[in-house]
PDB file of N, CA, C and O in Angstrom:
ATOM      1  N   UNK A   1      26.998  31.905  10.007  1.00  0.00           N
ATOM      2  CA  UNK A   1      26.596  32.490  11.291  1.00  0.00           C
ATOM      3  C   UNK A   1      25.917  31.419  12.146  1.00  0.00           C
ATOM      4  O   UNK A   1      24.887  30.889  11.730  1.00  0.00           O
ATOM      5  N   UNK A   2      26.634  30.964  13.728  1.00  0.00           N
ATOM      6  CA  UNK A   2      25.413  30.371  14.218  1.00  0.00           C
ATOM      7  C   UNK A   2      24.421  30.219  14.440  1.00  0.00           C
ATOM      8  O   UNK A   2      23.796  29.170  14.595  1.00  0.00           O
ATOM      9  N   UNK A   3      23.983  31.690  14.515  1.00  0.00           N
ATOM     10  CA  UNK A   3      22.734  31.864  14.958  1.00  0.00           C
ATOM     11  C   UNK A   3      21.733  31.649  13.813  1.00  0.00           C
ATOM     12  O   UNK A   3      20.595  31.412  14.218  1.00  0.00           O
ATOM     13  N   UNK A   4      21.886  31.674  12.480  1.00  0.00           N
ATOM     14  CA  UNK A   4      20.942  31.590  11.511  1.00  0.00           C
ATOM     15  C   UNK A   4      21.148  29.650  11.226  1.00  0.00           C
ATOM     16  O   UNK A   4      20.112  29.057  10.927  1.00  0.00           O
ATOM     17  N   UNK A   5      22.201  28.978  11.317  1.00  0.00           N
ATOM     18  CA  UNK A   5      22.279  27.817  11.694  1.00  0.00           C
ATOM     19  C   UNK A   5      21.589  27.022  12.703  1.00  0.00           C
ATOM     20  O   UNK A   5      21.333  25.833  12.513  1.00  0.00           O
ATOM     21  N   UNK A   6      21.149  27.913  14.231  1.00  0.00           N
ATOM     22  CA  UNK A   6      20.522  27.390  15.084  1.00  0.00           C
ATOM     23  C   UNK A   6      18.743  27.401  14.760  1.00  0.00           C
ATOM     24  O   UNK A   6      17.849  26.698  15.231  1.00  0.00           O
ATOM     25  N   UNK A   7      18.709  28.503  13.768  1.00  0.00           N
ATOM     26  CA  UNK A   7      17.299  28.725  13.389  1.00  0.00           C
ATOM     27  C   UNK A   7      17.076  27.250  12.531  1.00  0.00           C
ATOM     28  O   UNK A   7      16.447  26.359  13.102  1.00  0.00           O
ATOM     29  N   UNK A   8      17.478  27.074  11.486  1.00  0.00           N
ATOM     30  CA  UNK A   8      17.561  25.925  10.102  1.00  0.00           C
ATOM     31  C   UNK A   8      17.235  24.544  11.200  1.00  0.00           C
ATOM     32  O   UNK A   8      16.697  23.471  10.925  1.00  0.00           O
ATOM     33  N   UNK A   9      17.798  25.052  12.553  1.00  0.00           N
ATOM     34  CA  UNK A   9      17.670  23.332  13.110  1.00  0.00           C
ATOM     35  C   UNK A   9      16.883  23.590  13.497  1.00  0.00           C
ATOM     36  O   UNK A   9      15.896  22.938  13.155  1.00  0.00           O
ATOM     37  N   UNK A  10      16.679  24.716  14.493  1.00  0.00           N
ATOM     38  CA  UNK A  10      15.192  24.502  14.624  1.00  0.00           C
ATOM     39  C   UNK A  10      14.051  24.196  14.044  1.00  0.00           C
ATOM     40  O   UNK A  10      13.380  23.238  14.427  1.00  0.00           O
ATOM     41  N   UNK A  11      13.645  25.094  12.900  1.00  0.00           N
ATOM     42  CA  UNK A  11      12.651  24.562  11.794  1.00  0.00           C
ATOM     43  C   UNK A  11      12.625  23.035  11.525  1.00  0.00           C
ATOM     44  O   UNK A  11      11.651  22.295  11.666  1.00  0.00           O
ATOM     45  N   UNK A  12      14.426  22.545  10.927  1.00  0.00           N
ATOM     46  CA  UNK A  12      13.986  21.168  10.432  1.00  0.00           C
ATOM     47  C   UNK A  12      13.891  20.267  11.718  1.00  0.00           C
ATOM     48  O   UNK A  12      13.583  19.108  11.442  1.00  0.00           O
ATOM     49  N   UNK A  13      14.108  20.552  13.237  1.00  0.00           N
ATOM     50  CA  UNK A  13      13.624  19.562  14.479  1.00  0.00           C
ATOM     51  C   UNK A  13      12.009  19.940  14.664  1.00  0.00           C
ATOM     52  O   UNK A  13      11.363  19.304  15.497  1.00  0.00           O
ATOM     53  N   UNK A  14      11.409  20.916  13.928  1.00  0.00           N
ATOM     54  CA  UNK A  14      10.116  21.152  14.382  1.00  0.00           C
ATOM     55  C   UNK A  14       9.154  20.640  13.393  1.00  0.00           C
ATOM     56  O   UNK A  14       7.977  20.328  13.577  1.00  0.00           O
ATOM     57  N   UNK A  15      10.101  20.592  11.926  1.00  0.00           N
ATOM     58  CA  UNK A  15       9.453  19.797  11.232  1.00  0.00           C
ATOM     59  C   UNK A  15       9.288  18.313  11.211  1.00  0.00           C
ATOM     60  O   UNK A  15       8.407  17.706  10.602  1.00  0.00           O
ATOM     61  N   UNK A  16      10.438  17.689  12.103  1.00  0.00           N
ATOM     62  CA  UNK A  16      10.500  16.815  11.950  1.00  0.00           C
ATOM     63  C   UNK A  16       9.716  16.086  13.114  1.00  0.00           C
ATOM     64  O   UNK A  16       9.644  14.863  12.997  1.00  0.00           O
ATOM     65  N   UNK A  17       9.109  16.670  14.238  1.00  0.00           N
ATOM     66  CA  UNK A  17       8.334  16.326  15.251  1.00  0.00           C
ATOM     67  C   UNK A  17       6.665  16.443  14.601  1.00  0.00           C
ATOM     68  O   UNK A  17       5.715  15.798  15.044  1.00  0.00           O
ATOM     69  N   UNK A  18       6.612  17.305  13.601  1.00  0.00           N
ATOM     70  CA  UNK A  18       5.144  17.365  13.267  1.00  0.00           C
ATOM     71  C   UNK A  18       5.255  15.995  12.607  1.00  0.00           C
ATOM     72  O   UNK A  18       4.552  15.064  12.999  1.00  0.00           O
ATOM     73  N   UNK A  19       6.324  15.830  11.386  1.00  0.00           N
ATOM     74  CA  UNK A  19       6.096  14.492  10.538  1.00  0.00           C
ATOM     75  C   UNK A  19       6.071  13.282  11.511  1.00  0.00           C
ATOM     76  O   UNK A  19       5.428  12.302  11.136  1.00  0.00           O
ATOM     77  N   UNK A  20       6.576  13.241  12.488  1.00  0.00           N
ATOM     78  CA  UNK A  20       6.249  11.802  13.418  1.00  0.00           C
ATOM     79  C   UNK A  20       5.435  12.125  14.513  1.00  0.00           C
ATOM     80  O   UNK A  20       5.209  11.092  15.143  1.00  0.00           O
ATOM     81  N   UNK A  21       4.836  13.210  15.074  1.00  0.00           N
ATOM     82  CA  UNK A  21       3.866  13.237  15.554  1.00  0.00           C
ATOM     83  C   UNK A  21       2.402  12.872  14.684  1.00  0.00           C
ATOM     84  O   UNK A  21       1.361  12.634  15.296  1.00  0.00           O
ATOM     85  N   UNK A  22       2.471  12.866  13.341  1.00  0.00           N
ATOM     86  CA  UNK A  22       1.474  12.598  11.934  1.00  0.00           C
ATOM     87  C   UNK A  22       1.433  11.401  12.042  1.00  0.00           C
ATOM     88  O   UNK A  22       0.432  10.703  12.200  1.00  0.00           O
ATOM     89  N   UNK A  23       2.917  10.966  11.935  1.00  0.00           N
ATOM     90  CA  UNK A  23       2.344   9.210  12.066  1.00  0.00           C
ATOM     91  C   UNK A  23       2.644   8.404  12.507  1.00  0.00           C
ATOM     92  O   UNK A  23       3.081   7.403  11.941  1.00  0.00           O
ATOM     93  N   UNK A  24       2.477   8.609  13.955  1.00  0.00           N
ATOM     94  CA  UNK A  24       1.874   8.064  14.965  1.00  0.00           C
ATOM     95  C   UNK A  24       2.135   6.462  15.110  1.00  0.00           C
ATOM     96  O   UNK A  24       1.572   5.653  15.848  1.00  0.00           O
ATOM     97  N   UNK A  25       3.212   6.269  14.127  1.00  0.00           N
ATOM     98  CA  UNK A  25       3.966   4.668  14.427  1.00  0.00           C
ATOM     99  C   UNK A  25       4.716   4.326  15.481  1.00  0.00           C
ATOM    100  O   UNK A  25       5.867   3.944  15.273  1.00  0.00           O
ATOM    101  N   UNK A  26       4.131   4.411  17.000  1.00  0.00           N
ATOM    102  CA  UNK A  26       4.469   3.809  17.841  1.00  0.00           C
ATOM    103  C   UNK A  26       6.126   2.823  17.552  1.00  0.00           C
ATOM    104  O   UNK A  26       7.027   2.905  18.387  1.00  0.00           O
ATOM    105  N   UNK A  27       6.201   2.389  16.914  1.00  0.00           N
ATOM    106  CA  UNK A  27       7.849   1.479  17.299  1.00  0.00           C
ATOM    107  C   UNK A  27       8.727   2.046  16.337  1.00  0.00           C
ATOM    108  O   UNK A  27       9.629   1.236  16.124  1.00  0.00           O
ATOM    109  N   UNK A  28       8.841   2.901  15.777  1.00  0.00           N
ATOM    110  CA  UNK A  28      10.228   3.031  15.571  1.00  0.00           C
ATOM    111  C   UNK A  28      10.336   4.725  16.283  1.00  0.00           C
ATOM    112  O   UNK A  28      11.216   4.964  17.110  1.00  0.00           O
ATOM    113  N   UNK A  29       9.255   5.903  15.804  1.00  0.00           N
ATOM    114  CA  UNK A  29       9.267   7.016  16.366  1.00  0.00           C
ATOM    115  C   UNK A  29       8.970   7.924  17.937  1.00  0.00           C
ATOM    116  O   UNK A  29       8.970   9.110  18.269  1.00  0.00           O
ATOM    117  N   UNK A  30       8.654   6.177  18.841  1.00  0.00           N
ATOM    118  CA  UNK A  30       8.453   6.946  20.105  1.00  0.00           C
ATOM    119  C   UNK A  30       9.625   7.524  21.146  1.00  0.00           C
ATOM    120  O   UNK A  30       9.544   8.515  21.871  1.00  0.00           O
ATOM    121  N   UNK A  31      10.702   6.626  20.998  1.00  0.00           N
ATOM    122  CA  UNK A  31      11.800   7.174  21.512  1.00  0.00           C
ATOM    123  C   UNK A  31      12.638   8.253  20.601  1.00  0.00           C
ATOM    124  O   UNK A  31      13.587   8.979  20.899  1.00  0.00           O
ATOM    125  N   UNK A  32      12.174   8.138  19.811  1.00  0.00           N
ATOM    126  CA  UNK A  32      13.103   9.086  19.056  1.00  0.00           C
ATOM    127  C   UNK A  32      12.274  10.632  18.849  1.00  0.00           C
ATOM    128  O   UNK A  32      12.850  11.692  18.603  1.00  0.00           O
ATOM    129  N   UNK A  33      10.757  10.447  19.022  1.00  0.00           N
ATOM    130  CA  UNK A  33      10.011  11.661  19.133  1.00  0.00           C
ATOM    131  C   UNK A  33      10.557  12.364  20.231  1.00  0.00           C
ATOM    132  O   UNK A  33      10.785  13.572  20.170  1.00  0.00           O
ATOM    133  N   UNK A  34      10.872  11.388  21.646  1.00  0.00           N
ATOM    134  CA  UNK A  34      11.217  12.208  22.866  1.00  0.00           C
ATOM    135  C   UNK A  34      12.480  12.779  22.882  1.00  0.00           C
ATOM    136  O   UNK A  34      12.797  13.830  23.439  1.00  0.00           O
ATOM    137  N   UNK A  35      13.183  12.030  22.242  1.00  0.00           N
ATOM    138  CA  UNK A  35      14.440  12.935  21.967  1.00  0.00           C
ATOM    139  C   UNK A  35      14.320  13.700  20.849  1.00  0.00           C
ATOM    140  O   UNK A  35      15.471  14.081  20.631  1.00  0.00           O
ATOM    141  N   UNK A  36      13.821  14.014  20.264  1.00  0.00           N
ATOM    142  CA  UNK A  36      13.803  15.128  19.278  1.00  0.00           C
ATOM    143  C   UNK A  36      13.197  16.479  19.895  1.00  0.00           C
ATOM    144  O   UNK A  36      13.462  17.652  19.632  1.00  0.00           O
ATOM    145  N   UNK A  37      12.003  15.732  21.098  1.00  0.00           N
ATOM    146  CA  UNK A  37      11.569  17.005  21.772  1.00  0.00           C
ATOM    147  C   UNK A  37      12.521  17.810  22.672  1.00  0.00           C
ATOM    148  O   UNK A  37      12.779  19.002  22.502  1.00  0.00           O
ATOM    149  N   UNK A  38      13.079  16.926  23.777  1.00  0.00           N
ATOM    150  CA  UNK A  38      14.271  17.169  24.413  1.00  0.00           C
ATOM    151  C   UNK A  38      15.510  18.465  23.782  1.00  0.00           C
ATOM    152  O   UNK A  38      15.944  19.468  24.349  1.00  0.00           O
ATOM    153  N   UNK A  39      15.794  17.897  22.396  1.00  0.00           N
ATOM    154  CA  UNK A  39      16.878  18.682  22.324  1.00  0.00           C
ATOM    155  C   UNK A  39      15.917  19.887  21.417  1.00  0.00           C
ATOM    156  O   UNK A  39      16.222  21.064  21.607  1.00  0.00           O
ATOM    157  N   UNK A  40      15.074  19.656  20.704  1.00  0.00           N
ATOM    158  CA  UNK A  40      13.990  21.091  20.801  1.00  0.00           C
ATOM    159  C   UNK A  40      13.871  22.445  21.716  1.00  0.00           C
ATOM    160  O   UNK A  40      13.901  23.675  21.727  1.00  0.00           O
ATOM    161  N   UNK A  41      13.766  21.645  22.221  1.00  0.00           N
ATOM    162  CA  UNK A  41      13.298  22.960  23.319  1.00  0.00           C
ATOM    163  C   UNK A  41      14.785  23.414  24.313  1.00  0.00           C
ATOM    164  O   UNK A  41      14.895  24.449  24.970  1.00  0.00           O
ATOM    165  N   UNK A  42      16.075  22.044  24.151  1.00  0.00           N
ATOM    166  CA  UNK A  42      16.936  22.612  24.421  1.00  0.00           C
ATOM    167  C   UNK A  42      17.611  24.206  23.402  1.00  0.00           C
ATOM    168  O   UNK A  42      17.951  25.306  23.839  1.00  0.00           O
ATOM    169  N   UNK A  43      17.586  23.738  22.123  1.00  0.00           N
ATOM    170  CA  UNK A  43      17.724  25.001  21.262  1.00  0.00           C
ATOM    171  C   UNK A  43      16.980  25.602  21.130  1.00  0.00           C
ATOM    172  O   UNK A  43      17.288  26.452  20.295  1.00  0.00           O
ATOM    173  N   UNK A  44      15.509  25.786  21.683  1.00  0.00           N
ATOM    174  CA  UNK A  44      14.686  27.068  21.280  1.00  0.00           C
ATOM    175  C   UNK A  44      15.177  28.001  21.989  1.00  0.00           C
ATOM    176  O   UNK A  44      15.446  29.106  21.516  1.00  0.00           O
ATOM    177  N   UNK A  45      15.495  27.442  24.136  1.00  0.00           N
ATOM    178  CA  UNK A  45      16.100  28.102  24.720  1.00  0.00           C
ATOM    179  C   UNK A  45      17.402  29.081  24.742  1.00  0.00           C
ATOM    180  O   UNK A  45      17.640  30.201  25.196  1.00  0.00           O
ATOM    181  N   UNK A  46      18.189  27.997  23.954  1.00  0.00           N
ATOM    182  CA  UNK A  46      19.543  28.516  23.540  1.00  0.00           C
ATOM    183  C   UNK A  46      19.416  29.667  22.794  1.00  0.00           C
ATOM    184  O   UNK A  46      20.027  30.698  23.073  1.00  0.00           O
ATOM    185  N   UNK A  47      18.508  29.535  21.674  1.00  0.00           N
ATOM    186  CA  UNK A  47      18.118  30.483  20.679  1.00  0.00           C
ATOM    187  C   UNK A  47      17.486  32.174  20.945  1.00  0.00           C
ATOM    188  O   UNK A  47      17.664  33.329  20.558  1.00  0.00           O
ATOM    189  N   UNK A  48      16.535  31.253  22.012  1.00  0.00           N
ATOM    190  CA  UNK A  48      15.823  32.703  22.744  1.00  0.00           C
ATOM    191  C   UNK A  48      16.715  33.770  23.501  1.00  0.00           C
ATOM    192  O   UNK A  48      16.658  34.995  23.396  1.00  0.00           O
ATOM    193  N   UNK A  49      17.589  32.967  24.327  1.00  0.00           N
ATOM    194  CA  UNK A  49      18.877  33.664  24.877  1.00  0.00           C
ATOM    195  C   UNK A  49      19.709  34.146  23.894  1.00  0.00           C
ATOM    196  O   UNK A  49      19.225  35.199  23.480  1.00  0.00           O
ATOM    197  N   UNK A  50      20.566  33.918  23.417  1.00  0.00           N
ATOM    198  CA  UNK A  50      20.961  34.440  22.577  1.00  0.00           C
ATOM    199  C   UNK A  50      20.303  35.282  21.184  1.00  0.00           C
ATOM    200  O   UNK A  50      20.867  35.057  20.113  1.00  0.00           O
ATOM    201  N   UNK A  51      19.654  35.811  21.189  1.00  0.00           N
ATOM    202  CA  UNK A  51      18.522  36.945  20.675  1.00  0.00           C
ATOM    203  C   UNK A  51      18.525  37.632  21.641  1.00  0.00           C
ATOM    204  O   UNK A  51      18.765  38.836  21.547  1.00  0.00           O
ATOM    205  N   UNK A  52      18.294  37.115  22.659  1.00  0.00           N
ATOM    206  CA  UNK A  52      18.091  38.126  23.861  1.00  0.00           C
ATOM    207  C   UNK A  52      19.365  39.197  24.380  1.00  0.00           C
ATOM    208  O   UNK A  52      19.294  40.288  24.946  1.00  0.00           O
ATOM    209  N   UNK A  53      20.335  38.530  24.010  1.00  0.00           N
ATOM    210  CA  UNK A  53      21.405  39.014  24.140  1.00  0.00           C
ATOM    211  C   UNK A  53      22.417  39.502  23.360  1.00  0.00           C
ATOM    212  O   UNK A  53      23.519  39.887  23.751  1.00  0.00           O
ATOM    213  N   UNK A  54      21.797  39.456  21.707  1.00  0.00           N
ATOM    214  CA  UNK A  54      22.100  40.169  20.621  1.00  0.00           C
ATOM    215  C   UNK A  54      21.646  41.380  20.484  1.00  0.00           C
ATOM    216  O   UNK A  54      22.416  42.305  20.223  1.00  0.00           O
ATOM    217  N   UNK A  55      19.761  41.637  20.707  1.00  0.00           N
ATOM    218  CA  UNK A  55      19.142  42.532  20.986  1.00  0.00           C
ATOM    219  C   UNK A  55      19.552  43.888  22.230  1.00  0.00           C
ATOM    220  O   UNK A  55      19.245  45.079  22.286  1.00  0.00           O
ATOM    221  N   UNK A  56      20.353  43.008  23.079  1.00  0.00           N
ATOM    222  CA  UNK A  56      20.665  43.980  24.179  1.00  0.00           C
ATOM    223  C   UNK A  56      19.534  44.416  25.064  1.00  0.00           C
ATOM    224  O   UNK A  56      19.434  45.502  25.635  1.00  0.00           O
ATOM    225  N   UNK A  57      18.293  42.919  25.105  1.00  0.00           N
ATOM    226  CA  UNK A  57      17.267  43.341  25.880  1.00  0.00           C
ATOM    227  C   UNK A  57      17.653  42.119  27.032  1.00  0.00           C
ATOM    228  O   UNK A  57      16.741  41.448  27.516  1.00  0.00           O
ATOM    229  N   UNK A  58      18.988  41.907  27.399  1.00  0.00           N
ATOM    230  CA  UNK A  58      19.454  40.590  28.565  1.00  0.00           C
ATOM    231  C   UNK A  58      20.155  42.067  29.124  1.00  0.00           C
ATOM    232  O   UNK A  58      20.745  42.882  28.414  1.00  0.00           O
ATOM    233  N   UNK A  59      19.914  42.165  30.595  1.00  0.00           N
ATOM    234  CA  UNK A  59      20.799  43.257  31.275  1.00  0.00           C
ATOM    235  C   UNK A  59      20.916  42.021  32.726  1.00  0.00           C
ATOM    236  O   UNK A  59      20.106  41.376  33.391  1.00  0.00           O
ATOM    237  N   UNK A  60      22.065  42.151  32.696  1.00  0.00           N
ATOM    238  CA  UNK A  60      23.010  41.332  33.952  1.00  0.00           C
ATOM    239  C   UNK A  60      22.752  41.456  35.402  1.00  0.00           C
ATOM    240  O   UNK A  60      23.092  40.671  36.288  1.00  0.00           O
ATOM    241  N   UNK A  61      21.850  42.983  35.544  1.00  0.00           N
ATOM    242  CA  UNK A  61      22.289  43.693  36.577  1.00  0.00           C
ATOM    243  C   UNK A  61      21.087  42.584  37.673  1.00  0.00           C
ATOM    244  O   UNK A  61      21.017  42.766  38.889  1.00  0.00           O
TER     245      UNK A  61
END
């Protein structure tokens, strides 16, 4: 199912922003923290919508 697939990434992109937000090694994790945030919050969105629209609490009108 995608949607339980989009969850798994989420968790392991949220885990994986706490572990390099922890340590705080400036040269290899700063560009790659920002892109990890980036596409974060691109799938939380994705995620939230689509819940939203599984639930049948998204009305079009």
């Amino acid at each position: 199912m995608p949607l339980e697939m989009l969850k798994w990434s989420l968790i392991l992109i949220n885990n994986l922003l706490i572990y390099f937000y922890n340590k705080k090694e400036v040269g290899i994790s700063q560009p790659l923290f920002y892109y990890l945030v980036i596409i974060y919050a691109r799938l939380r969105r994705y995620y939230f919508f689509a819940i939203m629209i599984l639930e049948n609490k998204f009305s079009m009108y």
